[in-house]
Structures are given as structure tokens and as C-alpha cells.
N, C-alpha and C positions, 0 to 999 in steps of 0.2 A: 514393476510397472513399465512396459514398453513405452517408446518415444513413438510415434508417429509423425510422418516430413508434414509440413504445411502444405496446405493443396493448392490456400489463396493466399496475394498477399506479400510481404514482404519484411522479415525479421525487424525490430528493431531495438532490441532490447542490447544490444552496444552502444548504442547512439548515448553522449554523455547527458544530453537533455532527459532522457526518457531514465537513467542512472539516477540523474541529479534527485528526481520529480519522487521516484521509489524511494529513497535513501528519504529525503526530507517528509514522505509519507508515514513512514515507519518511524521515525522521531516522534512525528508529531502526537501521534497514537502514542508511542509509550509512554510518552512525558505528561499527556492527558491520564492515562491510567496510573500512572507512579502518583503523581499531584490532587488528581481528584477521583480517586477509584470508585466512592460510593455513588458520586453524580453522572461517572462516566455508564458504570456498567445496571443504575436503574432506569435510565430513560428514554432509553429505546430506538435514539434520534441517532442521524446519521452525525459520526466524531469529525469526519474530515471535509466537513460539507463546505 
């Protein structure tokens, strides 16, 4: 799969905020589906709302 440069815009996925935000995203999501898998994955509702 090629990379393509951005045309607009400005990276910021180094930035430690934008790091923090993914990281504690990704927690939050597994530890919903580890915890409550049948509620998480019948109800169709947004997990990280």
C-alpha cells in the first residue's frame, strides 16, 4: 500500500496530546469488550461516545 504526502494541513500525530487521546482510546475500547462483550458488540451504539 503506497504512502501518499499530505497536500493539506499539518501532521500531528507526534504531538504527546494527540498520543495520549489514541492510547487512552484504545484502552477504553478493549477493556469494554474484555468486560462486557455481549452488551458491547449487540447494540450498535457508538463505545467511545
Amino acid at each position: 500500500m503506497p504512502h501518499y504526502a499530505r497536500i493539506a494541513g499539518s501532521p500531528t500525530g507526534a504531538k504527546p496530546s494527540v498520543v495520549f487521546r489514541a492510547v487512552r482510546d484504545f484502552w477504553s475500547l478493549r477493556l469494554r469488550l474484555w468486560f462486557r462483550r455481549k452488551g458491547a458488540m449487540q447494540r450498535g451504539e457508538a463505545m467511545l461516545g
